[in-house]
N, C-alpha and C positions, 0 to 999 in steps of 0.2 A: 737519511733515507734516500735511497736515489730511485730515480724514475727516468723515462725516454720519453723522449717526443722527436714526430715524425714530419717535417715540412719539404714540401714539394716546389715551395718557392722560399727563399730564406735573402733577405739582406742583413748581413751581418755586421754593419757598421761600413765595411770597406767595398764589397761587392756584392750580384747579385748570384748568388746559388742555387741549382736546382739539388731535388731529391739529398736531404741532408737532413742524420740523425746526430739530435741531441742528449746528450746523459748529464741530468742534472743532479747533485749532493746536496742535501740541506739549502736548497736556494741557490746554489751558483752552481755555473754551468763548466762542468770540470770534460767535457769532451765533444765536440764536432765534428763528421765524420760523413763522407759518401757512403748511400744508402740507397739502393733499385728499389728494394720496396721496403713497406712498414714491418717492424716486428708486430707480431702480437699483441705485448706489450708496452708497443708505443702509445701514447697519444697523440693522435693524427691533428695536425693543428690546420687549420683551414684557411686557402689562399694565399695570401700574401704576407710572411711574420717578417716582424720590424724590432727593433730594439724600442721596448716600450719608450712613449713619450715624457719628458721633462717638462713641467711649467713652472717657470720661475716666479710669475706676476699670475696669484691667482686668490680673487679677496671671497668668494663664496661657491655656492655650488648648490644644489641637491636642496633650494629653498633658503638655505642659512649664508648670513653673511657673520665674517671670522666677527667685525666689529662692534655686532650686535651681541654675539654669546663666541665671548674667548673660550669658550673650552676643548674638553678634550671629543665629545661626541658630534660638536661641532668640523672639528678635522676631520673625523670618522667619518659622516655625511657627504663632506667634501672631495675627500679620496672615492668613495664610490659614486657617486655625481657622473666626476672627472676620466672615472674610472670605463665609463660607457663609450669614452670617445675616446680612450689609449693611452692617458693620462696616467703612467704606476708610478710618477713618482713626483714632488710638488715643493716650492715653497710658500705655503699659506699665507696672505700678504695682508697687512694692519695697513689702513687708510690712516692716516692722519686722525691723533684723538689726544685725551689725559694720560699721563704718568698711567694711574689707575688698568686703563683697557690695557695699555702697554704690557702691565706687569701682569695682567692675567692674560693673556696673548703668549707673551712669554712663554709662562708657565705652564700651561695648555701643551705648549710646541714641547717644554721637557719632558711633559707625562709624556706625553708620546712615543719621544725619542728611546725616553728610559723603560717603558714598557714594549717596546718594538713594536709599535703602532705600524701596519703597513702604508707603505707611500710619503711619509715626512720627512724632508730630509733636514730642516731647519725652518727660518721664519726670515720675513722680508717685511720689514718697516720701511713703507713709502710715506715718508714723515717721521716727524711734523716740521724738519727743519728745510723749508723750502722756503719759494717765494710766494709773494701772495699776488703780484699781478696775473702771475702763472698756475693758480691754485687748481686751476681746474674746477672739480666738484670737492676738493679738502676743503675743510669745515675753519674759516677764516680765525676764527676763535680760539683756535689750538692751533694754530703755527707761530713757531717760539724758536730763539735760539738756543742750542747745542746745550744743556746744564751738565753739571759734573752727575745729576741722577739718571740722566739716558745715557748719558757714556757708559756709565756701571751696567744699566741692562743691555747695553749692547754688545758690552766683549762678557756677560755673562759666558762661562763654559758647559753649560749643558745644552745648550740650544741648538748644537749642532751645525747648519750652515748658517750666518746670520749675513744678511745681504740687508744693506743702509742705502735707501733714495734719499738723497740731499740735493740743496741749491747753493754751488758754491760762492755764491754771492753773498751767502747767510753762514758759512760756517768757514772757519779758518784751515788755512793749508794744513797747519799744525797737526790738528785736530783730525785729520783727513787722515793726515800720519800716523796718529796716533791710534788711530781705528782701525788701520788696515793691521799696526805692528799688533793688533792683540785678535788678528786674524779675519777682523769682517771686511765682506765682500762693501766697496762702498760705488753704488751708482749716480750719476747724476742727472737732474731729472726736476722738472717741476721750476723750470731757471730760465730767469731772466738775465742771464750772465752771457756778458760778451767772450768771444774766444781767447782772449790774452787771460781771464779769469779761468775760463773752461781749463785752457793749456795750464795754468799753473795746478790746476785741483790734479791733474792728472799725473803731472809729476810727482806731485805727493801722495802719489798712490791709487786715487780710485780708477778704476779698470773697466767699466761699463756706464753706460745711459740707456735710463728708462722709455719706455717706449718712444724711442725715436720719431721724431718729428712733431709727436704729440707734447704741449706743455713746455715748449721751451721754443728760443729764440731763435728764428730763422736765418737761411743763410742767405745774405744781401751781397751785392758786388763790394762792398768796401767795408762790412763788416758781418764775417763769419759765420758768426753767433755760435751756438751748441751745436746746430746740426752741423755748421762748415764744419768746427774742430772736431766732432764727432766721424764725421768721414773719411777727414783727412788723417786722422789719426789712425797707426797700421796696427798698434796693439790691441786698443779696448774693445771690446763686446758692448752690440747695442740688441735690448729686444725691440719686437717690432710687431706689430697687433694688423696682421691679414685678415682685417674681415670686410673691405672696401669699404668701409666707414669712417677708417680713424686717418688711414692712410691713402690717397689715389696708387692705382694698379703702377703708374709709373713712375713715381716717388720710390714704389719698393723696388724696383727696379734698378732705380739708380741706387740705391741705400747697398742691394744685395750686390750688384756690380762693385762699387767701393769695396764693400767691406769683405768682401769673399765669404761664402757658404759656412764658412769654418768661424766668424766673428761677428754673423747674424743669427741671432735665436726668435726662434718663433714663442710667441707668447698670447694668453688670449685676454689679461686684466678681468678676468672672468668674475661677474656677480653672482648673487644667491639664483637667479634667473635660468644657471645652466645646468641642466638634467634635474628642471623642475619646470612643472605649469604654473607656474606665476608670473603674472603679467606687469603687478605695479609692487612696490616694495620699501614701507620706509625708511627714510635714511635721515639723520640728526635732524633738521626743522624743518625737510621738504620729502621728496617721493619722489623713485625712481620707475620709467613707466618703459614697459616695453612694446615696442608697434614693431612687429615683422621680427628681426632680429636687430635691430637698433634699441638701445637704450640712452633714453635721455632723462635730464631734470626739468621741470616746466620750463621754463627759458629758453632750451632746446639743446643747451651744453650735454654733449655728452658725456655720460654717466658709467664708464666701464664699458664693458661689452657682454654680449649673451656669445660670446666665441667660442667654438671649444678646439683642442688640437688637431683633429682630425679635420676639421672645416679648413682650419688654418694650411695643414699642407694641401689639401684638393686645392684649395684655393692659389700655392703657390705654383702648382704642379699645372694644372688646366687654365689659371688665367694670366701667371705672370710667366708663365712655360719653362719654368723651373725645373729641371731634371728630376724624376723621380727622388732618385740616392739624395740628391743634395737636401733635397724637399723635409726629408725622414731624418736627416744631420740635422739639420736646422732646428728640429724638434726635439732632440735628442741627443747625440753625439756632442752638439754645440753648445748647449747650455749643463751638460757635465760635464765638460772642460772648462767653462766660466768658473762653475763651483770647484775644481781641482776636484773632481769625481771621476775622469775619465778612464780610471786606471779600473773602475768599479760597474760603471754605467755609462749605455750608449754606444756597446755593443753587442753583439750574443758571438762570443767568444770565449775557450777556456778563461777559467778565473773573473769571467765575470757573473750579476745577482742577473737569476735568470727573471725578465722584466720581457716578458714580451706581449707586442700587440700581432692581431690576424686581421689582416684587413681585404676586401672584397674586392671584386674587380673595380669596381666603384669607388672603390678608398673608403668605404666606411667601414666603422668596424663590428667584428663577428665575436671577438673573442679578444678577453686582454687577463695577464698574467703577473702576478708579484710576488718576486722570489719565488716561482716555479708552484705558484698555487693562482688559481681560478679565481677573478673576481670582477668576472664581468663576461655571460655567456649572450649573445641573442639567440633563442634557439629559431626565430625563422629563419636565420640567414641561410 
């Protein structure tokens, strides 16, 4: 079935475009083209379209968290959640738990997969094999090392993209090896791991770290830690959580100067909290509470984030003065290259799934799209 659509502003991955018509096929977008005016049978997309956004790290949405109900209505929830803030496309992400949540986690992300569930692109187990000085808010009681039955669900082949936070202080080089050879993306994250440990994990393979600077060991004059070798390193991808909470405005400054626009992904750790009114929410033997858009656990650690994509680039674009393009890369172009999706998603270009967001003078958004269908309108805008 093909259809047109009509944008008056278009960034297409690479540049920025005026007046330019789209002809979309079954979901991908098979031509591009200058255009003075709308046809008739265009649909006019409104303001600013963007190559919808990617969230790598995202544990709930829409009221639901994935850990609480692995299923598949659970994802469903959370892709429209997500969906209001430009978000078409995700990998649902398991906190630290049992075998058990695991496999239904799992299995959750296959239905999906295997029923073309819109917006899944796989799953992200942040855990359980981390550290426990650096837990965070992971549930001390389930963090364990590497067994041969997480391996199994890890290079499971229906899952689609499966992306692994580990601390490589808890799991062997080997083992690293052996994960990435049966295709999962492996990050590191949640580590108390010095940079000679960091460096070696990376040689054997893993290619990114979890929300940077968050959960892992800082860089001192004489020894590295995660963040040194995470910066200094020119290949791997780090995500990075913009909501002036997790990170100082100048921290992502230097991170995004390092690592260039193209090897930082924006990400939001996003809880059940985002594109829902709920304020407090439990979670294994305490409660997460939200004041303003902070989330913490009584202690005061924080607890995820209420972030959503779109907050995420305003925020890189108006406070860390982030160039528009790079801002919208960041969010998209960047982390479908992490996943080896680039060739698919993260631009609005022949041959690729037409995924787009419309976004307001403001950056918020009016309208967002998956595979060349509507799902997510504000009609005040």
């Amino acid at each position: 079935m093909s259809q047109s659509f009509y944008a008056e502003t278009l960034f297409d991955g690479d540049s920025l475009l005026s007046k330019q018509l789209l002809t979309v096929d079954n979901g991908f977008i098979n031509l591009v083209q200058d255009c003075e005016a709308p046809p008739n049978n265009a649909v006019k997309l409104p303001g600013l379209v963007s190559p919808g956004f990617i969230d790598v790290q995202v544990n709930g949405g829409g009221g639901k968290l994935f850990n609480t109900e692995p299923n598949l209505q659970t994802l469903q929830t959370m892709v429209n959640a997500h969906g209001q803030f430009g978000t078409t496309a995700m990998l649902p992400t398991l906190i630290t738990d049992d075998i058990g949540v695991m496999s239904a986690a799992a299995d959750a992300v296959a239905e999906a997969i295997a029923s073309g569930s819109p917006g899944i692109l796989g799953v992200h187990f942040e855990g359980p094999h981390l550290s426990t000085p650096k837990k965070g808010i992971h549930p001390e009681q389930h963090i364990r090392p590497l067994s041969s039955e997480e391996m199994a669900l890890f290079c499971r082949q229906d899952l689609g993209k499966v992306l692994v936070t580990l601390a490589p202080e808890n799991v062997l080089p080997e083992q690293i090896t052996a994960l990435v050879s049966a295709g999962v993306h492996v990050c590191l994250g949640h580590t108390n791991a010095d940079a000679v440990t960091t460096q070696k994990a990376l040689a054997a393979g893993a290619s990114g770290f979890t929300h940077l600077f968050n959960a892992m060991s800082a860089m001192t004059s004489r020894e590295p830690g995660v963040v040194g070798a995470a910066l200094a390193d020119k290949d791997s991808y780090c995500g990075l959580i913009v909501d002036h909470y997790h990170v100082h405005a100048t921290s992502c400054q230097v991170a995004i100067r390092c690592k260039g626009y193209d090897k930082i992904m924006l990400v939001t750790d996003a809880m059940a909290h985002v594109g829902s009114d709920i304020t407090s929410m439990p979670y294994f033997d305490t409660v997460i509470e939200r004041v303003g858009d902070k989330l913490t656990v009584p202690d005061g650690t924080l607890a995820g984030s209420a972030l959503d994509m779109a907050s995420a680039v305003r925020n890189c674009h108006r406070d860390l003065f982030i160039p528009l393009t790079d801002a919208l890369n960041m969010a998209s172009l960047t982390p479908a290259s992490y996943l080896q999706l680039q060739q698919r998603f993260g631009k609005l270009q022949p041959g690729y799934q037409a995924d787009l967001v419309c976004l307001d003078s403001e950056l918020h958004v009016s309208q967002s799209w998956i595979g060349g269908k509507l799902c997510f309108s504000n009609h005040h805008a």
